[in-house]
C-alpha positions as a Markdown table, in Angstrom:
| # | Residue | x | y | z |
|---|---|---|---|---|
| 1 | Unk | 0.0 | 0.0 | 0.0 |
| 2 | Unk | 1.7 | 3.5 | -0.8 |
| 3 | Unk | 1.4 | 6.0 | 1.7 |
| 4 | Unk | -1.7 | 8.7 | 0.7 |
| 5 | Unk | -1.5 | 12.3 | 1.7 |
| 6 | Unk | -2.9 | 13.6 | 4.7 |
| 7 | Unk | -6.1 | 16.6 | 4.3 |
| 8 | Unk | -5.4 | 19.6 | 6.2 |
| 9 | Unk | -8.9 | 18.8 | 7.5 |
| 10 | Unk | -8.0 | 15.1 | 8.3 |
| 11 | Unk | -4.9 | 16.4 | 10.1 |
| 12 | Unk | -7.1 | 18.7 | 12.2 |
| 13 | Unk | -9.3 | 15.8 | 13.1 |
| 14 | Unk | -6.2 | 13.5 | 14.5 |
| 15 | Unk | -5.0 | 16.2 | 16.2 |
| 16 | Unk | -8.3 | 17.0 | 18.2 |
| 17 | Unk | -9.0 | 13.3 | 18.6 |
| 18 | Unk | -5.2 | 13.1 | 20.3 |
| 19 | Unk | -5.7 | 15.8 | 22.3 |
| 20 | Unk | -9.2 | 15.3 | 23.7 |
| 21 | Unk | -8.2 | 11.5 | 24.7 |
| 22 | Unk | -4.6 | 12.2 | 26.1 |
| 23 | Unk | -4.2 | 15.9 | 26.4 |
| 24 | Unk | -0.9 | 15.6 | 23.9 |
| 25 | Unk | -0.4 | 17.4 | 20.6 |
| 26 | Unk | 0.9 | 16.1 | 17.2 |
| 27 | Unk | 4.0 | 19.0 | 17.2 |
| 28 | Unk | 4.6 | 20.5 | 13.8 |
| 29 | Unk | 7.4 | 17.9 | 13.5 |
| 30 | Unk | 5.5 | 15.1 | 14.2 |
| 31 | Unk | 3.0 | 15.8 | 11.9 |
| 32 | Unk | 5.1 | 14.5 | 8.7 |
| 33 | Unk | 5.1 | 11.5 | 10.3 |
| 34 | Unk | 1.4 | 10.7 | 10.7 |
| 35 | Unk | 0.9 | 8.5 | 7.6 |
| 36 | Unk | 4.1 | 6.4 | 8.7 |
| 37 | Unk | 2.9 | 5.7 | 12.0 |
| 38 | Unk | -0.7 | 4.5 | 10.8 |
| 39 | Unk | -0.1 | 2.4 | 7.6 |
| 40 | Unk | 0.3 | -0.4 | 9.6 |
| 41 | Unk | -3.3 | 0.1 | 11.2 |
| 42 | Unk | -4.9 | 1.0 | 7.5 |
| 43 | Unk | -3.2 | -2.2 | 6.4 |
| 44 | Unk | -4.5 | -4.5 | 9.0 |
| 45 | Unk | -7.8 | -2.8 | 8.5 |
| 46 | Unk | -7.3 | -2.8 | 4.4 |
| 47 | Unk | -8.3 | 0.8 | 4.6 |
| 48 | Unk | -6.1 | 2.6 | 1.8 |
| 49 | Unk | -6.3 | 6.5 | 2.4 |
| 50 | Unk | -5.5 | 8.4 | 5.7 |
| 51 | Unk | -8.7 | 10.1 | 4.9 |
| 52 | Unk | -10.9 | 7.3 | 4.6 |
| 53 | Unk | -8.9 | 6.0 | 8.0 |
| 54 | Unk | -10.6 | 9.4 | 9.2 |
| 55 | Unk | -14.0 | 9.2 | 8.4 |
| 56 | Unk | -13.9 | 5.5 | 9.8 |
| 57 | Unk | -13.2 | 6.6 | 13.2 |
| 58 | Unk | -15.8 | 9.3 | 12.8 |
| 59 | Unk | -18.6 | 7.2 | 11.4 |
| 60 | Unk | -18.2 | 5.2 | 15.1 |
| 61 | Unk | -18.9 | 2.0 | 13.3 |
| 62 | Unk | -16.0 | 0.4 | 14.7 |
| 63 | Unk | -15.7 | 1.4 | 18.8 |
| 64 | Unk | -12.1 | 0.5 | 19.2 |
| 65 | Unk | -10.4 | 2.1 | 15.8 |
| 66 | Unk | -10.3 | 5.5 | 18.0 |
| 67 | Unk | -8.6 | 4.0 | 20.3 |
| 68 | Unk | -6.2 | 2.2 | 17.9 |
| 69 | Unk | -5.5 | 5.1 | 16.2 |
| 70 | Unk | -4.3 | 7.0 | 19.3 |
| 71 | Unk | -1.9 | 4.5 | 20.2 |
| 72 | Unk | -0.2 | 4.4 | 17.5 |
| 73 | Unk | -0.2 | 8.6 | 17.0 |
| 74 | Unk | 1.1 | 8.3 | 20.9 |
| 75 | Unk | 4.7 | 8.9 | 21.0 |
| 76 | Unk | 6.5 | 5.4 | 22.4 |
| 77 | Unk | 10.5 | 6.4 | 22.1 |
| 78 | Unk | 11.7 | 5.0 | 25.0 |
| 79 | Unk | 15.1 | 2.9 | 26.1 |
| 80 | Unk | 16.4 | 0.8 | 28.6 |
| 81 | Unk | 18.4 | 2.8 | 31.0 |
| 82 | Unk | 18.2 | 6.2 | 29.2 |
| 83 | Unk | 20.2 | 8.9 | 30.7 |
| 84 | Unk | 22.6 | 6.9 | 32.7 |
| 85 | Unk | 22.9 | 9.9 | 35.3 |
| 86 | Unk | 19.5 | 10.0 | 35.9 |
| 87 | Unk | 19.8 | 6.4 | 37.7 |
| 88 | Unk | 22.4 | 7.3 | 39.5 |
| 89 | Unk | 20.3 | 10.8 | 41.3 |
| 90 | Unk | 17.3 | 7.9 | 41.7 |
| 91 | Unk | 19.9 | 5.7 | 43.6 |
| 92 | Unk | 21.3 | 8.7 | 45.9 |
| 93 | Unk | 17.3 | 9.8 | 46.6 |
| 94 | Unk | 16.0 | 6.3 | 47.7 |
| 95 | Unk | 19.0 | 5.7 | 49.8 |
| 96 | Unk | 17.9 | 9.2 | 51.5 |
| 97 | Unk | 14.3 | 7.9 | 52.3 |
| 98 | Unk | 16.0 | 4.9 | 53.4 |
| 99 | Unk | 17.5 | 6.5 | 55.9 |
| 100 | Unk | 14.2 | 8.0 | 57.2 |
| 101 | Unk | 13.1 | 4.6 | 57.6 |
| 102 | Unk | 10.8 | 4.2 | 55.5 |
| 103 | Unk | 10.4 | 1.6 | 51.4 |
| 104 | Unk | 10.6 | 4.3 | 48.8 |
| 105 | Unk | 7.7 | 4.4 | 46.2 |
| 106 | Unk | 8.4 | 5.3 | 42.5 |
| 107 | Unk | 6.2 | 6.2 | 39.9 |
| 108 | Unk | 6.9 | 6.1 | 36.0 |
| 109 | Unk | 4.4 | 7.9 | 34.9 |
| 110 | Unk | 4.4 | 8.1 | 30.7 |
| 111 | Unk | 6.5 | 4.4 | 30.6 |
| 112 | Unk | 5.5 | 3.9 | 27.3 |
| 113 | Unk | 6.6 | 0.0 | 26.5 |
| 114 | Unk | 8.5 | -0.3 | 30.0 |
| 115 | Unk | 11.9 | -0.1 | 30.0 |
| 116 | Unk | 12.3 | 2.3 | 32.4 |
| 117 | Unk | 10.7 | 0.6 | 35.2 |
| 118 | Unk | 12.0 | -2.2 | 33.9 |
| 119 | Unk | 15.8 | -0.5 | 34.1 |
| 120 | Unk | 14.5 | 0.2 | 37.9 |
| 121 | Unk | 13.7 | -2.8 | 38.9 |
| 122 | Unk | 17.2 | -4.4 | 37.4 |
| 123 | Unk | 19.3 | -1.7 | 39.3 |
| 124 | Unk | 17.0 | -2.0 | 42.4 |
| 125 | Unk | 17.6 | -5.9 | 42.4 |
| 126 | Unk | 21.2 | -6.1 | 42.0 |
| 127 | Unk | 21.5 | -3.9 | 44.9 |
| 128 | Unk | 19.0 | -5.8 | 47.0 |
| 129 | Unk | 21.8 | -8.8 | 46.5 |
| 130 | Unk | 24.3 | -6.9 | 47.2 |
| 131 | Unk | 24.1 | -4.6 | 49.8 |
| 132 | Unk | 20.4 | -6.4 | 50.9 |
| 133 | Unk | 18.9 | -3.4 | 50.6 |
| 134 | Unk | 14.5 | -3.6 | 50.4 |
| 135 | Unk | 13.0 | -3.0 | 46.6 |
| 136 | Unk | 11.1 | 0.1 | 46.2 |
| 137 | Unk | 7.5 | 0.0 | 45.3 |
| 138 | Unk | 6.6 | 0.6 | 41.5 |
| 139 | Unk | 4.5 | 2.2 | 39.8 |
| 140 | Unk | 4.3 | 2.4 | 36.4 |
| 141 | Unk | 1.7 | 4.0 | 34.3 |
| 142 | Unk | 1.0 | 5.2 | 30.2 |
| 143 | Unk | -2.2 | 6.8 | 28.3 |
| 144 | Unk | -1.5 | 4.2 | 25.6 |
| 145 | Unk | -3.1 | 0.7 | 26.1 |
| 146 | Unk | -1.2 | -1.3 | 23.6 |
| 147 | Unk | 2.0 | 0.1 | 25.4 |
| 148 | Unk | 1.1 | -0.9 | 28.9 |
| 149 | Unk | -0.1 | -4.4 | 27.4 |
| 150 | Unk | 3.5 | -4.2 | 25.7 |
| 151 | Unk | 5.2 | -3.5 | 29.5 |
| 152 | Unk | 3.4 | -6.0 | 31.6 |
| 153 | Unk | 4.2 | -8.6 | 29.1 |
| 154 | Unk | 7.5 | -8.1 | 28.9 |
| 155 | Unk | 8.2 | -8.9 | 25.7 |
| 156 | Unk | 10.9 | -7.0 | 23.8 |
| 157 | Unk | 12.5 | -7.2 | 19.9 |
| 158 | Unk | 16.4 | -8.0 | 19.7 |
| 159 | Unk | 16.6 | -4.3 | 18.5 |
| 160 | Unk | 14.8 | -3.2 | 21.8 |
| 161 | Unk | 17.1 | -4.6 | 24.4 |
| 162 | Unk | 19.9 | -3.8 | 22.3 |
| 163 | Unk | 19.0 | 0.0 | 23.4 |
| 164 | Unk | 20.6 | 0.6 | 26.2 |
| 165 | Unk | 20.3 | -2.9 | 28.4 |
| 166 | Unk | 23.8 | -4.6 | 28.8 |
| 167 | Unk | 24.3 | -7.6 | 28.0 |
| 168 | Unk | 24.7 | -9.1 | 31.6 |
| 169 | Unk | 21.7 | -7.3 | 32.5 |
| 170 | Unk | 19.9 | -9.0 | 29.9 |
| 171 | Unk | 21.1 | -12.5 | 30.5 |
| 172 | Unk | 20.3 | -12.7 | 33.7 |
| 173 | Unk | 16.4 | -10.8 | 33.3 |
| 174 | Unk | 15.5 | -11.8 | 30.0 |
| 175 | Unk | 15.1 | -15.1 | 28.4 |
| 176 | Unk | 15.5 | -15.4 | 24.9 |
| 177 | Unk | 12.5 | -16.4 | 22.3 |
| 178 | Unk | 12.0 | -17.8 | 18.8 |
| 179 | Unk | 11.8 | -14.8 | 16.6 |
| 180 | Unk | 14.8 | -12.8 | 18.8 |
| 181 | Unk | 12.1 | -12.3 | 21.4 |
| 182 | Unk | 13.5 | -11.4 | 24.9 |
| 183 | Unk | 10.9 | -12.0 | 27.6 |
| 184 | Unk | 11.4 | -10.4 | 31.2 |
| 185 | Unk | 11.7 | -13.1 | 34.0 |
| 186 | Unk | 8.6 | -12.7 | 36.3 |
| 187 | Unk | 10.5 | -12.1 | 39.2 |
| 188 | Unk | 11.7 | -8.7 | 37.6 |
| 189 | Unk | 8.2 | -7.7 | 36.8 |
| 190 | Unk | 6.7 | -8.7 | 40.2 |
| 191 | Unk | 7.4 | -5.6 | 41.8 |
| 192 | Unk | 5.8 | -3.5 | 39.2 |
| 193 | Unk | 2.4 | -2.3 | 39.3 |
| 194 | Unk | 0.9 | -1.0 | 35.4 |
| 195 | Unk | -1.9 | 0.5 | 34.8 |
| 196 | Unk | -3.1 | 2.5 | 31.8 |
| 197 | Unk | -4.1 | 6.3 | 33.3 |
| 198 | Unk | -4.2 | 9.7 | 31.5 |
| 199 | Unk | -2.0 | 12.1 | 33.0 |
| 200 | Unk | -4.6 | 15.0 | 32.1 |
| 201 | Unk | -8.0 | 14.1 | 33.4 |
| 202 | Unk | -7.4 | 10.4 | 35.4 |
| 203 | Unk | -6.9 | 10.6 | 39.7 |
| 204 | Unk | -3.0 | 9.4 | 40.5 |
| 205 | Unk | -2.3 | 6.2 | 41.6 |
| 206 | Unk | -2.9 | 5.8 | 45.8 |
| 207 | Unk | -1.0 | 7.0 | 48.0 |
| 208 | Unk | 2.0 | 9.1 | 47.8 |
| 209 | Unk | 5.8 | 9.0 | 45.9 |
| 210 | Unk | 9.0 | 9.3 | 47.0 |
| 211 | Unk | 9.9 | 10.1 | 43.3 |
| 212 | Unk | 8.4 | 10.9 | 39.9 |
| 213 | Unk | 9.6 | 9.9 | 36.8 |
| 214 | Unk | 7.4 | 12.1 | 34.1 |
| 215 | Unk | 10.5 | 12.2 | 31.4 |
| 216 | Unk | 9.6 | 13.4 | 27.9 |
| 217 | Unk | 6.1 | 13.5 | 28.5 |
| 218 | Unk | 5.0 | 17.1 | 28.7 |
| 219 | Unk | 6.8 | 18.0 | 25.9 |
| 220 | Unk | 3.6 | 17.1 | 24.0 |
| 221 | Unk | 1.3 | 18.4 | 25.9 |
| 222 | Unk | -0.4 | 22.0 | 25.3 |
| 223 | Unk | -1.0 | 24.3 | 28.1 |
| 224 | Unk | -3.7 | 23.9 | 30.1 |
| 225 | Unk | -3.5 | 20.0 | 29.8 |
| 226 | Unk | 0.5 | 20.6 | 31.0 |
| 227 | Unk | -1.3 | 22.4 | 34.0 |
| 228 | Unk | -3.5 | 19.5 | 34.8 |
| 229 | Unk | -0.8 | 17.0 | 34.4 |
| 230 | Unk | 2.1 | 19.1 | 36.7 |
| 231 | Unk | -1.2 | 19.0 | 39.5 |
| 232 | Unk | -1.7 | 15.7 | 39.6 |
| 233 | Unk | 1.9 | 14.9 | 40.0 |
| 234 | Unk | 2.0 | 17.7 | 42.6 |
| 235 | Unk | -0.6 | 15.8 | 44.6 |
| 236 | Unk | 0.7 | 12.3 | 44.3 |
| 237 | Unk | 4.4 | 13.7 | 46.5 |
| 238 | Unk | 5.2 | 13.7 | 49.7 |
| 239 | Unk | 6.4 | 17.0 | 50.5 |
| 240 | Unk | 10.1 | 15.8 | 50.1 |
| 241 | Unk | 9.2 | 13.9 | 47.1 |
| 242 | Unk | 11.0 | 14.8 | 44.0 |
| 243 | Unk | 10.3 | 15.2 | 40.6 |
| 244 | Unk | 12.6 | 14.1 | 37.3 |
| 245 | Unk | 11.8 | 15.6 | 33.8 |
| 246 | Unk | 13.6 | 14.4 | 30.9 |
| 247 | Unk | 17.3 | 16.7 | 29.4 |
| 248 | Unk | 14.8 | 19.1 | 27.5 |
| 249 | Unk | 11.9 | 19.8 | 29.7 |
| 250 | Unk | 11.7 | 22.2 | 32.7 |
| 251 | Unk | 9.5 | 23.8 | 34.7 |
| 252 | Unk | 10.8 | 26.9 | 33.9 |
| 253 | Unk | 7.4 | 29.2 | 32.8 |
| 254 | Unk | 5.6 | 26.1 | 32.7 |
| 255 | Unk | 4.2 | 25.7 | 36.3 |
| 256 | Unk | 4.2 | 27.7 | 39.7 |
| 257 | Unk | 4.1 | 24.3 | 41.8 |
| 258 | Unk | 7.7 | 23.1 | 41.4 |
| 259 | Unk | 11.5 | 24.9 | 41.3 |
| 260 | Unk | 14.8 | 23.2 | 40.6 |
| 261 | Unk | 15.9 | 20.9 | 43.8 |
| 262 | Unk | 19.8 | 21.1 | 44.4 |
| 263 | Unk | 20.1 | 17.3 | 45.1 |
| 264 | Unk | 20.4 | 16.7 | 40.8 |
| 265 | Unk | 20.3 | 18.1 | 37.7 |
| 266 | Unk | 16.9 | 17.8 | 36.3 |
| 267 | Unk | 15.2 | 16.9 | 39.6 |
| 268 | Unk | 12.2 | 19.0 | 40.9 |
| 269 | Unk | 10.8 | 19.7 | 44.2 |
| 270 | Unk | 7.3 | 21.2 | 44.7 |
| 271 | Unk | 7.6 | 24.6 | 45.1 |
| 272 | Unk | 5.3 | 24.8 | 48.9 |
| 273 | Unk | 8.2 | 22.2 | 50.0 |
| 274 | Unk | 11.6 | 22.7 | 51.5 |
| 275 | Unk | 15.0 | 22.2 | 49.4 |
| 276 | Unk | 16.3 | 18.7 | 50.0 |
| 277 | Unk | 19.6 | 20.0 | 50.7 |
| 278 | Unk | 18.2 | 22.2 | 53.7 |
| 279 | Unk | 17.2 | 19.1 | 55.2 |
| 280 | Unk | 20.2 | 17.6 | 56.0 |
């Protein structure tokens, strides 16, 4: 099937079907990419323009295209261990509530496919055998369905764990399938909780986090839904909870409820809450 141009009135459809379901927007540079990401959908559904893809999911006669549809305009990119420094902060700030006495919760919050609390749990195990150390709690959540399917199975492509997961760390987690399938050993996944939520409109998981992983989410998020989103992690923290943002995002003119922490770089504390350094 060759790839068929996209209507500006089509376009304008996606983009309000995206951001009414997951608050994100399909970014000038994304949008090139539309017909890429949903020829795979229009040929499992042997629909052969984007704008008859369009008028499908308008005409409602098929409940779950929608939903299809947003999962695959959702943006996945994600790695095993991305931003090696950024496990290292995580390390240092559990080993702090530690010290207060207390198993640290962490929540993923935009996982995508899993590898990040996947890359948790690994780092959080190994030091469990060494230093026998307790595993924090997990939480790991994505407005995509088919992604959080993707995390609690497990299941990764050769190229996938080739991204970032060393090869020691994936001989002792994975085991290996037909079809260069890797599949996560149960005992990694136990202490992970998924669950599909929307960042924008859906209450946080229960109770309340140590630390936040929200990297490379809000990037794609416009305004107001950005608001809702930095709230609802607001309200999920204990007051000397911290916050993590991916290299390019900030809260810099984005959000009165955090400020820069001094314990990391790209770490957050809400703004109501004293600097983590000024409690030790």
């Amino acid at each position: 099937m060759a790839q068929s141009p996209l209507s500006g009135q089509s376009l304008a459809v996606l983009s309000a079907l995206l951001e009414a379901r997951t608050g994100q927007q399909i970014a000038s540079h994304r949008s090139t990419r539309v017909d890429t990401v949903l020829l795979p959908l229009m040929r499992e559904r042997r629909i052969d323009t984007l704008d008859q893809l369009v008028c499908a999911v308008l005409d409602g006669r098929d409940p779950q295209l929608a939903g299809r549809v947003i999962d695959a305009l959702v943006n996945c990119e994600t790695s095993f261990f991305r931003d090696p420094h950024v496990f290292d902060n995580i390390v240092e700030a559990v080993a702090e509530v530690e010290r207060e006495g207390r198993r640290a919760r962490i929540w993923s919050a935009g996982c995508s496919t899993g590898q990040e609390p996947l890359s948790l749990a690994m780092m959080f195990a190994d030091r469990q055998q060494t230093q026998g150390r307790p595993m924090p709690e997990i939480v790991a959540t994505d407005v995509s369905e088919a992604a959080i399917a993707r995390a609690r199975s497990g299941c990764y492509t050769q190229f996938e764990v080739q991204r970032g997961l060393p090869i020691r760390q994936l001989v002792r987690w994975f085991e290996g399938r037909p079809g260069n399938e890797w599949v996560a050993r149960p005992e990694l996944l136990r202490p992970i909780s998924f669950r599909q939520m929307n960042l924008t409109i859906d209450p946080a998981p229960s109770g309340q986090f140590d630390l936040v992983l929200c990297r490379n989410v809000m990037l794609y998020f416009a305004p107001e839904p950005k608001e809702r989103a930095f709230r609802t992690l607001a309200g999920a923290m204990r007051d000397t909870g911290l916050l993590i943002l991916g290299a390019g995002e900030t809260v810099m003119g984005q959000t009165d409820l955090f400020q820069l922490a001094s314990v990391g770089r790209g770490m957050y504390r809400k703004s109501d809450a004293p600097d983590p350094v000024s409690r030790a």
